[in-house]
C-alpha positions in Angstrom: 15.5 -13.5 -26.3 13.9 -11.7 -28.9 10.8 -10.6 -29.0 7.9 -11.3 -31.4 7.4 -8.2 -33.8 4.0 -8.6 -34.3 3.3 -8.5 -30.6 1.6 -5.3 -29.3 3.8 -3.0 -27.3 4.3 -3.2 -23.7 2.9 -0.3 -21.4 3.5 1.5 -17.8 0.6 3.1 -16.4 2.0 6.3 -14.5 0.4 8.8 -11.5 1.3 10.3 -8.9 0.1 7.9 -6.8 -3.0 7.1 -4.5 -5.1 7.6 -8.2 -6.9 4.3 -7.9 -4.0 2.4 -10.3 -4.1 -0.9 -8.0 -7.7 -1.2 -8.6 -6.3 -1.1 -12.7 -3.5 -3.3 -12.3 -6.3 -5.5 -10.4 -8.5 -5.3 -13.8 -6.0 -5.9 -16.3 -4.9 -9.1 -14.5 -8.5 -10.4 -15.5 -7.8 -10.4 -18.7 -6.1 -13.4 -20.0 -3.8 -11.6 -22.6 -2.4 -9.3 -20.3 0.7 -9.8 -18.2 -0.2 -7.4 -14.8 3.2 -6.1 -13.5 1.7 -4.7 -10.3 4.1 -2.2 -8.1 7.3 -3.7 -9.7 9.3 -0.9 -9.8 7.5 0.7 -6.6 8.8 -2.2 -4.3 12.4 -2.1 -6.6 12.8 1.3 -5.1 12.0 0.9 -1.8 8.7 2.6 -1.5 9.5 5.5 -4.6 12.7 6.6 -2.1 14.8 5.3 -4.9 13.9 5.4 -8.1 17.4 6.1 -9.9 18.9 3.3 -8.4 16.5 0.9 -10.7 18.1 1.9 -14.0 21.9 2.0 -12.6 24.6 3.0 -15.6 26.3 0.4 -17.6 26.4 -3.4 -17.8 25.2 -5.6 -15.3 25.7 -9.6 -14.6 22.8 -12.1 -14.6 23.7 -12.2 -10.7 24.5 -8.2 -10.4 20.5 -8.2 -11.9 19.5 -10.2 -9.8 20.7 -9.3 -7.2 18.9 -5.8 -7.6 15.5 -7.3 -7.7 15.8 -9.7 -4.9 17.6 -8.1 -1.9 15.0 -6.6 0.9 14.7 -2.9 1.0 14.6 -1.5 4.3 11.3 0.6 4.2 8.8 -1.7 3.0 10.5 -4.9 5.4 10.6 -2.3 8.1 6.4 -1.3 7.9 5.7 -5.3 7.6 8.0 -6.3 10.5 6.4 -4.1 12.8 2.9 -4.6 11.2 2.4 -1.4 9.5 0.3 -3.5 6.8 -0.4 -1.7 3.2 -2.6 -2.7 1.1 -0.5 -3.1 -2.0 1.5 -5.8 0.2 0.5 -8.7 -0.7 3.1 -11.5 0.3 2.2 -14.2 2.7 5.1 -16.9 3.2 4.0 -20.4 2.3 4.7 -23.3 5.3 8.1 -24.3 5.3 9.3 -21.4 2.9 11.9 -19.3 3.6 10.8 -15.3 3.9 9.8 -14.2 7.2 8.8 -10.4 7.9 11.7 -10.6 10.3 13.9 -11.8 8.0 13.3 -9.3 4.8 11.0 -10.2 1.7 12.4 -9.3 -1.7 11.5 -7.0 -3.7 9.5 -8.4 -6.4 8.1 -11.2 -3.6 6.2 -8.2 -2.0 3.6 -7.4 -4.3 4.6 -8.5 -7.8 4.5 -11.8 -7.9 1.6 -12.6 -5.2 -0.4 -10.4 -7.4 0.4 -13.0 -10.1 0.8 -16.3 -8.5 -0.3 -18.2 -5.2 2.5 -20.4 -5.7 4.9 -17.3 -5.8 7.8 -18.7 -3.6 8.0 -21.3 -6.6 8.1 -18.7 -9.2 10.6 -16.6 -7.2 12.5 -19.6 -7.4 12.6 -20.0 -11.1 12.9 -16.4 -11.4 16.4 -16.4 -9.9 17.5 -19.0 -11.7 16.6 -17.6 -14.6 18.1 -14.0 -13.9 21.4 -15.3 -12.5 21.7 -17.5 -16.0 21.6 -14.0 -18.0 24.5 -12.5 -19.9 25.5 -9.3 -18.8 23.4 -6.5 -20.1 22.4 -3.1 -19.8 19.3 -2.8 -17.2 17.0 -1.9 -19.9 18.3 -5.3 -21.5 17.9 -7.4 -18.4 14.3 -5.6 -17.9 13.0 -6.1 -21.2 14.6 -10.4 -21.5 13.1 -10.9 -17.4 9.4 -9.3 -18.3 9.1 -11.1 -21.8 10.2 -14.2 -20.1 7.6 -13.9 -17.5 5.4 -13.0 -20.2 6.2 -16.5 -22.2 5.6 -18.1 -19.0 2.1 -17.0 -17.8 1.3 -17.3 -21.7 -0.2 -13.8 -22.0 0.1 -11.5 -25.2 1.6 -8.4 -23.4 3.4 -7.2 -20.2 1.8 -3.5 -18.5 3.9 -2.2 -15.3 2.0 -0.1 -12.8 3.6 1.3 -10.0 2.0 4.2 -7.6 4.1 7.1 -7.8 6.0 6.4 -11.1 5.6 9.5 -12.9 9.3 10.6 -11.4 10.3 7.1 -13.4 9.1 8.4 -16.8 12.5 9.8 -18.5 14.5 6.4 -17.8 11.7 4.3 -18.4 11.0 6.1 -21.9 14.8 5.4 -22.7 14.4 2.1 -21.6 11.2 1.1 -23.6 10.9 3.6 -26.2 8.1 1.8 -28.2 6.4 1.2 -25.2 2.4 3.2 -24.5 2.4 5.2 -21.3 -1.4 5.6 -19.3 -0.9 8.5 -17.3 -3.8 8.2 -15.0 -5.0 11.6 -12.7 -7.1 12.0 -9.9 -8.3 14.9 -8.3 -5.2 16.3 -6.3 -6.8 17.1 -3.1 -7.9 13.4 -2.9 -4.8 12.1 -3.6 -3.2 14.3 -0.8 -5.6 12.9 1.8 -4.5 9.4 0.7 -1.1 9.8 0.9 -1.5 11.2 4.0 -3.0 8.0 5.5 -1.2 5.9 3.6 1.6 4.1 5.7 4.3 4.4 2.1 3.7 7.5 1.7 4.2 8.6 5.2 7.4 6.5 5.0 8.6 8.3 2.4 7.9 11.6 3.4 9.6 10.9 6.8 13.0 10.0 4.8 12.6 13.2 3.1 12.2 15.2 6.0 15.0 13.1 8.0 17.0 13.5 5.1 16.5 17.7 5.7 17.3 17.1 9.7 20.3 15.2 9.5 21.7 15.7 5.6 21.5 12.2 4.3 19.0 9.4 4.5 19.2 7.3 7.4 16.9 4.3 4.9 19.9 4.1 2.2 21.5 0.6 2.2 24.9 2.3 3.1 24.0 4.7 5.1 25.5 5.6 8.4 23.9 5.0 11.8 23.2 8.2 13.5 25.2 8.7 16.6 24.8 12.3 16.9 22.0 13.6 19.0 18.3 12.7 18.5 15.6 15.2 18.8 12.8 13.8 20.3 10.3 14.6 17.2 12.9 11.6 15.9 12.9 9.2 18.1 11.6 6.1 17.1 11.5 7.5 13.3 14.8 6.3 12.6 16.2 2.9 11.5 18.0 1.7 14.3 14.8 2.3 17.0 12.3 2.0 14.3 9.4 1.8 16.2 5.6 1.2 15.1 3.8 3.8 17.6 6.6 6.4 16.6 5.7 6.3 13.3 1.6 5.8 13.6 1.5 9.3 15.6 3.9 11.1 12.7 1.3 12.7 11.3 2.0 14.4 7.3 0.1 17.8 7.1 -2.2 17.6 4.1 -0.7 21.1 2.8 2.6 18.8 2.7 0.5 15.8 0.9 -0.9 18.4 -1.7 2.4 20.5 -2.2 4.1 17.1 -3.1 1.7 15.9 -5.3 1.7 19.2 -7.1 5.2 18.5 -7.8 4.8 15.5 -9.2 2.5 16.8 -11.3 4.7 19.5 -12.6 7.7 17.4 -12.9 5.8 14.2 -14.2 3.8 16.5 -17.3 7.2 18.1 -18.5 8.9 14.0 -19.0 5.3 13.3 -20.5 6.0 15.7 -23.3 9.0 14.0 -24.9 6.3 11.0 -25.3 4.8 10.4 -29.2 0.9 11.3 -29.0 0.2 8.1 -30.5 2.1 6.3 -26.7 0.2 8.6 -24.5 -2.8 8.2 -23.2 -4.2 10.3 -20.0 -7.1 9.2 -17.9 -9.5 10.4 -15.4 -9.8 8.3 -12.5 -13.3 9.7 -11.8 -14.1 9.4 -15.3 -13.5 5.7 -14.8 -16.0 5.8 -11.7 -18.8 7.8 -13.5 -18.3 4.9 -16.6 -16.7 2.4 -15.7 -16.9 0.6 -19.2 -16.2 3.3 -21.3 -13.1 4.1 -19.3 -11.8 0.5 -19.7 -12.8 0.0 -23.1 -10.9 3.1 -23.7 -7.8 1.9 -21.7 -7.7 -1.6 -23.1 -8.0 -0.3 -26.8 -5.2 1.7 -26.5 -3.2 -1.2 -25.0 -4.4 -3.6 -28.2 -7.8 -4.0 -29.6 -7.6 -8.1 -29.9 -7.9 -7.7 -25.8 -11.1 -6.3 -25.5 -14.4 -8.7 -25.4 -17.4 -7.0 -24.2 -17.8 -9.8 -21.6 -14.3 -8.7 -20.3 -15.4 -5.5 -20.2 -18.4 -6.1 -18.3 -16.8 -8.3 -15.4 -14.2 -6.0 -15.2 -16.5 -2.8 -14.7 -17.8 -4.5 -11.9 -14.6 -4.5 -9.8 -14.7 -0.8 -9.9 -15.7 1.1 -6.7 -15.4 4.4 -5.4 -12.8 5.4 -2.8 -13.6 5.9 1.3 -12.1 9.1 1.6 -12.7 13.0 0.1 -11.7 16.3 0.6 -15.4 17.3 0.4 -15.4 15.5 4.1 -13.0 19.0 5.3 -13.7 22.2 7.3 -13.6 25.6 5.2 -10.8 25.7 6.5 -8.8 22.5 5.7 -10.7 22.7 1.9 -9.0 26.3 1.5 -5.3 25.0 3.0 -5.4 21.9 0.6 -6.8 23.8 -2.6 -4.3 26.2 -2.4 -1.3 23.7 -2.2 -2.7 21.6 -4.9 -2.5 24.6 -7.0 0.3 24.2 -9.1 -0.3 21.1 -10.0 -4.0 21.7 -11.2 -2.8 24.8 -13.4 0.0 22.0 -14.6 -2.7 20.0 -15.5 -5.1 22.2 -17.2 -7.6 20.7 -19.3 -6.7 17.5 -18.0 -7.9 18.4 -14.6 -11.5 19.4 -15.5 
């Protein structure tokens, strides 16, 4: 398929995570020229745990393809199963359809198409017809043909991608996409650390780290090992085999923890941001875009392509913007002094971009 040169380029909007990006994929799917690819490559990669494993090396079949976006990933089926509800998930099985929490709910089912559709078993469907019909390709290829097809379908001008916790993904999805605008949108670290720390993903994915510390590997991978060795009991109930959802609802994820990692995302994410043309970058504050709502999206759809802005877009769109529940203002001295500290790194990262 080839694409349409006088089209505008796609986009990924990138964070850390917990910066508000839902409520922006939410916006942009107002708009009737814009194709909203809501937590594609989150879901793909099983909660962030595997990001690398989205852009594998080499050709791939049609069914190799698709085959990658539609088999269940542990984590996320795991948290649904045993009703761990996030909010980004938004898949509810139509009567008489096939997906079943108990039975594992593709990738791209989880989020990405309900975000589109109400009639996304149908699409899903289609979907895999149409990926298993596809020449073998690189992944970028099969990427670029499956989002300009879906683009072709919903009739909208251009696809944006925006996935919580993609800034890790920048490097291989520049290389994959390397016309393609990136909005890197920040939010005050020490907020983002108390998110992720209440956030059912992000505790998931935190867990597999620190399992993966414990017993060497990750007990989540698809080929991983069961663990037959001896369980402490800080594990039991953590791992795959006696998942277990009161295990997991009193692991609790120090907020030092939250902010240390989101300081090195931070770090990391700003040095794969520099290899990005000016002109394909744009940063933005979240609370910039809670302060004015109008300007902020004004300013994020002209960047994307001026012929999508209408001021009565605009308007509507401002309206959907509100601000979070949580804040580190709500702290002790004492927890305020913990978290600022660990965010550290990734505010001096930041610089300018911070204030």
């Amino acid at each position: 398929m080839k694409s349409d040169l006088n089209l505008p380029a796609p986009a990924f909007i990138v964070s850390s995570g917990r910066c508000g990006s839902s409520l922006i994929s939410n916006v942009l799917n107002t708009n009737p020229q814009v194709l909203s690819l809501s937590e594609f490559f989150r879901m793909l990669s099983d909660l962030g745990a595997r990001w690398a494993q989205c852009m594998p090396e080499g050709e791939m079949s049609g069914t190799q393809f698709a085959s990658l976006l539609c088999t269940p990933a542990l984590r996320q089926n795991l948290l649904l199963q045993h009703g761990l509800h996030m909010e980004e998930s938004l898949y509810q099985p139509a009567a008489g359809k096939a997906f079943l929490p108990g039975q594992g709910v593709p990738p791209i089912l989880m989020t990405s198409l309900p975000h589109l559709s109400s009639e996304h078993d149908a699409l899903f469907a289609d979907i895999c017809q149409f990926l298993q019909a596809q020449e073998s390709a690189s992944a970028a290829q099969h990427y670029a043909r499956f989002f300009d097809w879906m683009r072709l379908r919903f009739g909208r001008k251009l696809w944006v991608e925006r996935s919580g916790g993609s800034l890790r993904m920048v490097p291989s999805l520049f290389k994959a996409f390397p016309q393609a605008r990136f909005i890197h949108l920040v939010r005050d670290g020490r907020n983002c650390a108390i998110s992720m720390s209440q956030h059912f993903g992000y505790r998931m994915l935190m867990l597999g780290m620190q399992l993966r510390h414990e017993f060497g590997f990750d007990p989540f991978a698809p080929d991983a090992p069961a663990i037959t060795q001896f369980v402490p009991e800080k594990w039991q109930g953590l791992l795959p085999q006696d998942f277990n959802a009161d295990a997991f609802r009193a692991f609790q994820v120090p907020l030092a923890h939250c902010g240390q990692f989101w300081a090195n995302e931070m770090r990391t994410g700003l040095r794969a941001l520099e290899a990005i043309p000016r002109n394909q970058l744009l940063t933005l504050r979240y609370e910039a875009s809670l302060n004015a709502p109008e300007q902020a999206l004004a300013r994020l759809a002209f960047f994307l392509d001026k012929d999508i802005v209408t001021v009565d877009w605009i308007r509507k769109a401002a309206i959907k913007i509100r601000s979070p529940r949580s804040s580190w203002t709500n702290l002790d001295a004492r927890g305020r002094a913990e978290l600022a500290e660990a965010v550290k790194p990734g505010v001096v990262a930041l610089g300018d971009l911070y204030r």
